[in-house]
N, C-alpha and C positions, 0 to 999 in steps of 0.2 A: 504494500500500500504506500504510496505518495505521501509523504508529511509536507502538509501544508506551514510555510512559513509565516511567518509573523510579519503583516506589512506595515509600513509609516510610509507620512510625508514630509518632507521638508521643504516648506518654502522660504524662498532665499529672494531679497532684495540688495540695493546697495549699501543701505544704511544711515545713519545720520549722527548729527554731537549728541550728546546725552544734555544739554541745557544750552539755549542760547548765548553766552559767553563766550568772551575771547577766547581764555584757555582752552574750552571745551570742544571749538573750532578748532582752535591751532591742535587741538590733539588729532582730532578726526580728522582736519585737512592731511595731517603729515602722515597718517597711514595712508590713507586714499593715494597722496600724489608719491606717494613711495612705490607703489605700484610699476611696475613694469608693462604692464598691457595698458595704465592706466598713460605713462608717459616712460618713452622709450629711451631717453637720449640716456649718454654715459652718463654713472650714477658719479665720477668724478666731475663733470659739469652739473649735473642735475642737483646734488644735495646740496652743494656748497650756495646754490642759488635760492634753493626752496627755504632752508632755514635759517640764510641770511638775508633774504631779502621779500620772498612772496609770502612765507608763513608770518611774518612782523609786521608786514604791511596790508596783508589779505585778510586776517584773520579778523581782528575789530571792526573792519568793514562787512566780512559778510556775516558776522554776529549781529552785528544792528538790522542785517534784512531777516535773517531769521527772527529775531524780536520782533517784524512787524506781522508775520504769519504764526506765531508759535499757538498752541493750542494749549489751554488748562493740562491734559495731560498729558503733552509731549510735542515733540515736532509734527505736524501733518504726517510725514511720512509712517512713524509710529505708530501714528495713533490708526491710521487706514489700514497698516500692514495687520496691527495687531486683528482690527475688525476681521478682515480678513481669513487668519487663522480661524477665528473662533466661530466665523459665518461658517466654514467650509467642514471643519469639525464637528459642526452640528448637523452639517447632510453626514458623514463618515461614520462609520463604525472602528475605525481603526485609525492613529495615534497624529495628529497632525501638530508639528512644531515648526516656530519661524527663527529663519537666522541669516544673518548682514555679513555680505563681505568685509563691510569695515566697521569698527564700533562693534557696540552691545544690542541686542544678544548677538553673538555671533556664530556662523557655520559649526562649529566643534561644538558650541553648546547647545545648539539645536539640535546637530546628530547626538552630543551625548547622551539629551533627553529622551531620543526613541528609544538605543540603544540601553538605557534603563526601564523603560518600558517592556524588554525585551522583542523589539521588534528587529527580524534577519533581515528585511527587505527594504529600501528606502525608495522611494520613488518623488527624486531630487527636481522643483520647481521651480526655476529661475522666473523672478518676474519681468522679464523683459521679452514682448513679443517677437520683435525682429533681432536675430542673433548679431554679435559685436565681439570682437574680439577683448574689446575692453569694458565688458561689462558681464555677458554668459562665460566666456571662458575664463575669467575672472574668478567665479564661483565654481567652479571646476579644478580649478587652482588652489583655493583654497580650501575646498573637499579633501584635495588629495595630499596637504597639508596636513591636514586634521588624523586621517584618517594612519598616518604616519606610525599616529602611539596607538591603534586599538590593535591589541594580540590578533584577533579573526576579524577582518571588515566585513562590513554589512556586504549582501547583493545589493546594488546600485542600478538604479533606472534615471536616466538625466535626459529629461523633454529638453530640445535644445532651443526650438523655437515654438511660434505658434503663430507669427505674424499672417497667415492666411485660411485659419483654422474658422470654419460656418460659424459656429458659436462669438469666436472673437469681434469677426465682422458685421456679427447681429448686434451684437452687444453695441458695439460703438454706433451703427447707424441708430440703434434706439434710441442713445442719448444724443445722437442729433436731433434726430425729429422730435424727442421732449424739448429740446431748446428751442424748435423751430415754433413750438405748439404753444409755447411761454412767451418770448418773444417777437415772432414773428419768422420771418426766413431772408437772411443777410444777401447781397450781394454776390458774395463770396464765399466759398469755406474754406478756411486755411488750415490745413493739416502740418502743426510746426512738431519737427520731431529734435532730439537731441542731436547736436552734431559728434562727428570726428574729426580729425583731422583729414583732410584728403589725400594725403599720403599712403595712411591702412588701407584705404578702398583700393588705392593704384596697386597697393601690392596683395591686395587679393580676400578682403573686407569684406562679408556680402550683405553688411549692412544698408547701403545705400538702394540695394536692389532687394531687398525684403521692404524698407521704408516705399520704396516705389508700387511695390506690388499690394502691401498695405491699402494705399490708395486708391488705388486703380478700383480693387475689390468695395472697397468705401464706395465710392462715388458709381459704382454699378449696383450699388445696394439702397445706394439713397436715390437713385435716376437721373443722377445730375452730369449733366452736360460736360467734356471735357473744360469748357474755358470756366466752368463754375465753380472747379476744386484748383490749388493753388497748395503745392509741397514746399514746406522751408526748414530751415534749421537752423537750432537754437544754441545758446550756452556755448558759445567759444569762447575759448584760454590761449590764453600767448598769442604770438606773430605769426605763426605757422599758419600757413592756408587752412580753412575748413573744407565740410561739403559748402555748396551753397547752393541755391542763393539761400545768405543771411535773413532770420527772422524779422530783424530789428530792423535792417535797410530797405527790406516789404516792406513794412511798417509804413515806415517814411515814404514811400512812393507810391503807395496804392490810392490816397486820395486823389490824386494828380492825374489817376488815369479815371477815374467815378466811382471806385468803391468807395462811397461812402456807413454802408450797411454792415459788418462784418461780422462773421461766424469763424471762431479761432478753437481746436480743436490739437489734443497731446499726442497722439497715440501709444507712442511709443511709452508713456510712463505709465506703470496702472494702478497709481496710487499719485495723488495733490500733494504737491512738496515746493521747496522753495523756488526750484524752479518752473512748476509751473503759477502757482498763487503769488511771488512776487515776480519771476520776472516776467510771464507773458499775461498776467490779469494786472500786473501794478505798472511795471516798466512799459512794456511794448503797450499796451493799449492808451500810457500818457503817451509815446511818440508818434500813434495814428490817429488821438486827437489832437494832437499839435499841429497834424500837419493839414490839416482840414477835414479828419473822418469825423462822421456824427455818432455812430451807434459801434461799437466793437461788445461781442456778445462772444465771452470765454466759455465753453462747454468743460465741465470739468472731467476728469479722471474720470474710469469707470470705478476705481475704489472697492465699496463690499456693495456694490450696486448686487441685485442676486440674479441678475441674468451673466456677471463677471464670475460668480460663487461657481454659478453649473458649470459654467465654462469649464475653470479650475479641475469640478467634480470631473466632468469630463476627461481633462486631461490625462490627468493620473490616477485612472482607472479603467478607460481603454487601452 
């Protein structure tokens, strides 16, 4: 007879500071940009930069943005991620725990939690739809990290992506059309994803073309006309080229041509964090009123929305 195994989940985000604070920042920034997927250059140029010069100067900066989105109990990120766990646990009969690349809780202590649970099987859920070298294998990364000190490692199952999965792409046109049904229906819809550098793509990245297909499947789900949807990216760092086009420099030119209506859309994160809640509902949407737009309507996160829950269910269980 087959002995059936003990299974869990782990779902895994990027993570966040544990307390809006300088310190708290500078701790989590200098894991995050220590990374090697996350930024590639020699760690002789790269350290001597990061914590002489971007961790002293970055860090109280982006502590006062996270102060403007923070939530009673935690960063956005947290607090969504947490929902999440426990929306998903409550369809599941079997063990589901979360854990952050960087920061707390983290991957080790998520697996250790199954792995007291006694669960053999994990079936490991990056929350990132469209795969990234610097964000899913990231988490893969740090799995195999972890799993360094367990005598017998768990069976492992790792969803690598999802970015074209029925479910995902229901889900997000839902929450269009609830914006559309609140609001009205914009000009435009922008689907602003996080960027990379354009370098990974050139050497073989296939994020840019999951973010694309993403879309594609969007806007054949909602009806909308090719010149109706509009792909950008977000969150660039340093001088290095990104993808583009630039969310922020949309921003700025899309009055100029008649959007004035606009429908602005994450995909790529699926949980509200600071960079969606301050920088594209606070920053970009003041520089597309500045620049003559009347209406910008942020559609948020799908979050523990529970048509994102089944998805999940979904996932890691087919």
């Amino acid at each position: 007879m087959k002995t059936i195994k003990k299974q869990g989940v782990l779902l895994a985000n990027l993570g966040t500071p544990q307390a809006p604070t300088a310190v708290e920042v500078k701790r989590f920034l200098a894991e995050f940009l220590h990374d090697k997927r996350v930024v590639d250059m020699s760690r002789w140029l790269w350290c001597p930069l990061l914590h002489g010069i971007i961790l002293p100067i970055r860090s109280p900066k982006v502590a006062k943005l996270y102060q403007s989105v923070w939530f009673d109990g935690g960063s956005p990120l947290m607090v969504f991620s947490q929902q999440q766990r426990n929306k998903l646990q409550s369809l599941l009969d079997i063990p589901v725990e979360l854990g952050m690349t960087y920061g707390e809780p983290s991957l080790s202590s998520g697996l250790d939690k199954l792995l007291q649970q006694g669960v053999e099987e994990v079936t490991v859920l990056p929350l990132y739809p469209q795969y990234s070298s610097s964000t899913t294998a990231a988490v893969f990364d740090a799995l195999a990290k972890a799993i360094k000190g367990i005598p017998t490692m768990p069976q492992l199952t790792f969803v690598r992506d999802y970015y074209s999965h029925p479910l995902y792409i229901q889900a997000l046109a839902s929450s269009v059309r609830a914006s559309w049904e609140q609001n009205g229906q914009g000009d435009l819809l922008v689907c602003s994803y996080h960027g990379i550098p354009k370098r990974y793509a050139d050497n073989g990245d296939v994020y840019p073309l999951h973010c694309e297909e993403t879309t594609r499947l969007l806007a054949k789900e909602l009806g909308l006309a090719e010149e109706k949807v509009l792909m950008t990216y977000q969150s660039q760092f340093g001088k290095e080229e990104w993808l583009q086009p630039y969310t922020d420099k949309t921003m700025e030119s899309l009055p100029e041509k008649g959007i004035k209506k606009l429908d602005i859309i994450c995909p790529a994160f699926s949980v509200d964090c600071l960079e969606t809640l301050e920088e594209i509902a606070g920053e970009n949407k003041a520089l597309f009123i500045e620049a003559g737009g009347e209406t910008f309507n942020y559609i948020p996160c799908l979050n523990a929305d529970d048509a994102h829950i089944e998805m999940m269910k979904a996932l890691v269980t087919n």
